[in-house]
N, C-alpha and C positions, 0 to 999 in steps of 0.2 A: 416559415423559416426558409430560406435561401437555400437550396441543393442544387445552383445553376454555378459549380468551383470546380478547378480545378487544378491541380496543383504540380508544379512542372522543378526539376531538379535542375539548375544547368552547372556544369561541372566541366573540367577537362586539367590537361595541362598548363602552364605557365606559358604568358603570352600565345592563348588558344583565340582572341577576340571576344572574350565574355563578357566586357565592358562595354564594345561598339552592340554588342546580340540584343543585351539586356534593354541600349536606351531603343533601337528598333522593334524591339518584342514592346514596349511602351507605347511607342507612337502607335506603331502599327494596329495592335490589339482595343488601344484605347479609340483611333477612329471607327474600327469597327463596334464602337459599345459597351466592349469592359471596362468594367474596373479591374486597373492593373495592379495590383501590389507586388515591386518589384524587395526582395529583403536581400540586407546587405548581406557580405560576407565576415562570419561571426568572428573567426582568427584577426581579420583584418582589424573588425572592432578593439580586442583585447591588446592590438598591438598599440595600437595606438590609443590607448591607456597605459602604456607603457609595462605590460606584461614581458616579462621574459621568459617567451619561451625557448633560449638558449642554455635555461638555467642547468648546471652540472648537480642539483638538486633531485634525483629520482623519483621522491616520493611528494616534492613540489608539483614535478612536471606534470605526475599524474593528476595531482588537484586540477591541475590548471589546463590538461584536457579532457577531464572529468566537467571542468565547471562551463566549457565550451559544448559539449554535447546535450545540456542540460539546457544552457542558453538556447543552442538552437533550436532545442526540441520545442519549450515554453515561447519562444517568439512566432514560431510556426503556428504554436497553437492558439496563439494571442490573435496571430493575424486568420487563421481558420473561424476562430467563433464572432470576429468582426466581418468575414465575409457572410458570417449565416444570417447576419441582419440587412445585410444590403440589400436593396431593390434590385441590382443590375445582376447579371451576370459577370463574376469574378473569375480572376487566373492571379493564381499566385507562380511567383518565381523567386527560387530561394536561388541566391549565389552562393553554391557547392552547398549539399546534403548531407545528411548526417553521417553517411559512410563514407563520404571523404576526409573524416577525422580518424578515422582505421587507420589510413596510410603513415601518420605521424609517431603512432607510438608501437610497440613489440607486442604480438599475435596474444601472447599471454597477459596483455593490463589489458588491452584491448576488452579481452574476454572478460576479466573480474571487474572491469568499469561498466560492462552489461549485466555484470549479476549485479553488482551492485544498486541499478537502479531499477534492478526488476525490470530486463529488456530483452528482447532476443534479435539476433540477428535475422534471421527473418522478416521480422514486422519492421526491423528501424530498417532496412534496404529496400522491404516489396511494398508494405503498408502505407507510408507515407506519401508517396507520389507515384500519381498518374503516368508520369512518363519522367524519365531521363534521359538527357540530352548533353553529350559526352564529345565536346570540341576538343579535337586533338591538337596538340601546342602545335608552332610554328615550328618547332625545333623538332619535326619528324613530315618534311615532304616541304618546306616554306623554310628552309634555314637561311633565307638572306633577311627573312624578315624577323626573328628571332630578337627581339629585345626586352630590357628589365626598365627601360630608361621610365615609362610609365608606372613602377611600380617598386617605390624606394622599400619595399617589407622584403622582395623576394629578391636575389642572389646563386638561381641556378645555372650551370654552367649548361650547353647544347646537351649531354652526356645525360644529367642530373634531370633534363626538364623531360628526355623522353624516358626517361628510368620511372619517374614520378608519374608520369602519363599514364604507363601501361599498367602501375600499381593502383592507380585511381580507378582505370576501366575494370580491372581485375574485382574490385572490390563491389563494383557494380552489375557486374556479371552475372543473370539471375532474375533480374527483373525487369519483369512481364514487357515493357514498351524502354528499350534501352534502346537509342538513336545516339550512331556514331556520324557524327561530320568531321569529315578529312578534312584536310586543305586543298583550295583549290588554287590552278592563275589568279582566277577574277574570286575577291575575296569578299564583293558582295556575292558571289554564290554560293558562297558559303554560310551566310550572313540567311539567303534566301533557303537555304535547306533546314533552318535551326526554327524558321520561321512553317515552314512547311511540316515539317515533326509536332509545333504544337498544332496548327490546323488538322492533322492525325489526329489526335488525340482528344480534339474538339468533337472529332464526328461529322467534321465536314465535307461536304462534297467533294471529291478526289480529284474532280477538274480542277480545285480550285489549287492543287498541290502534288506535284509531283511521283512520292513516294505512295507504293500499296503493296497490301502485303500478299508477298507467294511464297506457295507451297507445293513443294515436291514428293513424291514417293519414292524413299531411298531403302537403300540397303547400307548400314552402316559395317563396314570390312575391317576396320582396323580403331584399335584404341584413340579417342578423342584425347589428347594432349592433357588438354585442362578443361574441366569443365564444372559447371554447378548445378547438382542435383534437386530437383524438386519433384513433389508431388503433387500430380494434377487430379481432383475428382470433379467432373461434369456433367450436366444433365441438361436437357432441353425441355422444356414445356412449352406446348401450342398453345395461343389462347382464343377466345372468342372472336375476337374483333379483327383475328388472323397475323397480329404479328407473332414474334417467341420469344420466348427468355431463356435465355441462357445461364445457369446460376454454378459457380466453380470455388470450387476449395483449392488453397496450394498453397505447399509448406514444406516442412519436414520435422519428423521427429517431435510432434506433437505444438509442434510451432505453424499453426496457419491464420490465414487471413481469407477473405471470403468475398466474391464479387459477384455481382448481379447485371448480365448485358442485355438490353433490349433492342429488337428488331423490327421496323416498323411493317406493318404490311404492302409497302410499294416496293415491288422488287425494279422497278427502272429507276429510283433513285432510291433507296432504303436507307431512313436514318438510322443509326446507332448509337444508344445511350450506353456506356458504363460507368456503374456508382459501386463501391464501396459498402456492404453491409454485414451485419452482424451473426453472430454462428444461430443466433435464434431464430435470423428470418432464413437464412440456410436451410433449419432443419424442416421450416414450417410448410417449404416450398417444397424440399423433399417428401414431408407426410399427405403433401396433393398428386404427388405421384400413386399410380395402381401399382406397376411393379418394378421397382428398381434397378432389379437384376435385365432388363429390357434398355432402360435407357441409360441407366450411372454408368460413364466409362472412367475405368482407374489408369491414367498414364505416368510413368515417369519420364521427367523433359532433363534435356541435357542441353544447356544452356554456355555455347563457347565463342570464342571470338576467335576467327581467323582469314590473314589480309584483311587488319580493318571492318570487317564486316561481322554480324552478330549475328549467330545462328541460333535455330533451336530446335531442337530433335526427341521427337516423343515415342516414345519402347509402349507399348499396348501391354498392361498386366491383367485386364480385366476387361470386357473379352479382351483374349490374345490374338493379332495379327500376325501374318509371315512378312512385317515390312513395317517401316516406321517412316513418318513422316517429319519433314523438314520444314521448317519457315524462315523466311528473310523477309523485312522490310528493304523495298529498295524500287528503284524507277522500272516502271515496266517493260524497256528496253533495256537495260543494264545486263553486260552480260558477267554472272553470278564466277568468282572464282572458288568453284567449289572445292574442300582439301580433297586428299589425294584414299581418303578411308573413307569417302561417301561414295555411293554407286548410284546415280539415280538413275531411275525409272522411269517416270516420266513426271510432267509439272501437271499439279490436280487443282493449279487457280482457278476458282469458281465454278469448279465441278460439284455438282449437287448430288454423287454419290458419297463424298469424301466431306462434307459443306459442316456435318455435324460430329465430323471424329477429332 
């Protein structure tokens, strides 16, 4: 069976260039050897079936983002169990994820259309995909280029498309590889940064992309604005052959999901695999452990966005630290505008005292 997938969200506001991404993320991907399954956008589908979703109908509406959440879920999964037969290595790309259908209806159906189907927020935001990739509309930094003319469904004024923006990031907020591309002048570089996020997430070579991720030693001063909480449990095992694994639980409130990251033993180029696994091979990996109280660290991450940039910040509950550490993805010269309630410390990028906390 095929475990060479993976699975990418790309999402943003109204006239973000998600249509020019998607046919690039095709070409591109596919001369490199994937197989690409690019999946439509599910709203768009039912529109043009001629759903209304304008209906003044309440308890229609909710069928009818009820029957949209399900579609997505079932084509996701249609197109996941056709990639586990494939020969090649796959990338899938869904246009907008399953918690960009939050943004449409009241915080409260929202919630009873997740019990309803036996779901939790947690796993449909952090579970389903590898990384998300969050083009900001044109209508917040690019307003001359701000148009609907390409797309007869939508109808948002300048106002509406970055109200709608910040409520789609908002809702994304949390999980584990969430890549925000601005807008730029040149709008293949923008085009080139969406491209560079999946190479991230591929595991490849960092020459070949831009962005890598740092980390700082902060002192957090003052209340984080808005943030989402998760919980981190980690452990590392050495193995024979000299690379490690990395194996992480993260959730909340009894709602988690479970990853497994491997390191190769070449530290001058070192690959990275992360896959997706189950709380039995979690525990199993744990019971190889001698003593856990040694290596299990318990973190809570605070997961925020601010100027455009997605931070995340982890409080030590287990051992306890007198300092928490910061991550950004972002180009290694980019100078970081940190808020004004972080104090850092100093930057611990690829310091091997800090390499396993």
């Amino acid at each position: 069976m095929n475990k060479n997938i993976t699975r990418i969200a790309l999402t943003g506001g109204p006239c973000a260039g998600k249509t020019t991404a998607l046919a690039q993320i095709i070409e591109h991907f596919s001369d490199l050897g994937y197989l690409v399954y690019a999946l439509p956008e599910t709203p768009t589908l039912f529109n043009n079936a001629s759903i209304n979703f304008a209906t003044p109908d309440r308890q229609y509406f909710y069928n009818i983002e009820k029957a949209v959440l399900k579609y997505q879920i079932q084509m996701e999964d249609t197109f996941l169990e056709l990639a586990h037969a494939a020969s090649h290595p796959v990338l899938i790309i869904s246009d907008r994820g399953t918690m960009d259908i939050s943004n449409y209806v009241e915080r409260t159906m929202w919630q009873a259309m997740l019990d309803e189907l036996s779901l939790s927020e947690v796993k449909v935001r952090d579970a389903r995909y590898d990384a998300v990739i969050h083009m900001v509309t044109a209508a917040q930094g690019a307003e001359e280029f701000y148009t609907l003319e390409t797309n007869s469904f939508r109808g948002e004024t300048i106002e509406e498309a970055r109200d709608l923006d910040a409520r789609i990031l908002k809702a994304w907020t949390g999980h584990p590889q969430l890549h925000i591309v601005e807008n730029n002048v040149d709008f293949q570089v923008k085009i080139r940064q969406v491209l560079d996020a999946i190479h991230e997430t591929l595991g490849d070579d960092p020459a070949t992309f831009s962005d890598i991720r740092r980390r700082f030693l902060v002192h957090v001063t003052g209340e984080i604005p808005y943030g989402v909480e998760t919980d981190l449990y980690q452990a590392y095992l050495d193995q024979e052959d000299g690379s490690s694994i990395r194996i992480r639980k993260r959730g909340l409130r009894g709602n988690y999901v479970y990853f497994m990251t491997r390191k190769s033993p070449v530290e001058s180029q070192p690959i990275i695999t992360e896959r997706q696994i189950g709380p039995d091979e979690y525990v199993s990996y744990l019971n190889s452990i001698g003593s856990l109280d040694e290596v299990l660290v318990h973190k809570l991450r605070r997961s925020f966005v601010w100027a455009k940039q997605y931070f995340e910040v982890d409080d030590f509950i287990e051992p306890r630290r007198d300092y928490q550490i910061l991550e950004i993805s972002c180009a290694p010269d980019l100078e970081i505008k940190f808020p004004p309630f972080i104090e850092v410390i100093k930057e611990i990028t690829g310091d091997p005292l800090y390499v396993r906390l």
